[in-house]
N, C-alpha and C positions, 0 to 999 in steps of 0.2 A: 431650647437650645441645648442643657443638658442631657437629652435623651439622645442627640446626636454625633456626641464626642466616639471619638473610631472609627465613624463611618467611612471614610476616606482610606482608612488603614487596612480596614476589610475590603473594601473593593480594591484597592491595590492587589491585595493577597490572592483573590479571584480572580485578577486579569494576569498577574505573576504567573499563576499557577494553570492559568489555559495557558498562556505563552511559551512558557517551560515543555509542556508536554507537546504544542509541536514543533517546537524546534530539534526534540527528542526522538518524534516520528519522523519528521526531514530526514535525520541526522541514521537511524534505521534505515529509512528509504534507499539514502544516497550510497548507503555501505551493500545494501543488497543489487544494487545497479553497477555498482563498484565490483562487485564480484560476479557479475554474470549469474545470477539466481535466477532470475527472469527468463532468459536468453536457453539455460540450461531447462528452465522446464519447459518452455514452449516446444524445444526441440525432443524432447522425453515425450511430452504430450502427441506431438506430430509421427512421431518415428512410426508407430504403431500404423498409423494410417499409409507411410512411404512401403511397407514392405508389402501391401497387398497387389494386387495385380493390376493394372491401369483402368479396368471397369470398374474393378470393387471401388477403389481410391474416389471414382469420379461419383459413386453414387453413394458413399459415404460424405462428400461434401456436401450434396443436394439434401440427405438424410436429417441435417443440422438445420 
């Protein structure tokens, strides 16, 4: 029984400390969605593809 005194306290500590980090990555997530990060790169990513000419556009989607 004395080789198991703390145990409880360290597992606590372990599950504290997954819990923390993601409430931490939510907590990023929901600020980066909040600010149109997302939104803004899809459209950066896309744009590139909008300015080609309506064949090139069509066979760059089939291309992927």
């Amino acid at each position: 029984m004395r080789s198991e005194r703390g145990q409880g306290t360290v597992e606590y500590a372990v599950v504290l400390a997954g819990v923390l980090c993601m409430v931490v990555a939510l907590g990023v997530l929901a600020k980066a969605m909040g600010e149109g990060l997302f939104v803004e790169h899809a459209l950066m990513s896309a744009s590139h593809h909008l300015q080609l000419a309506a064949l090139g556009s069509v066979a760059d989607v089939f291309a992927f």
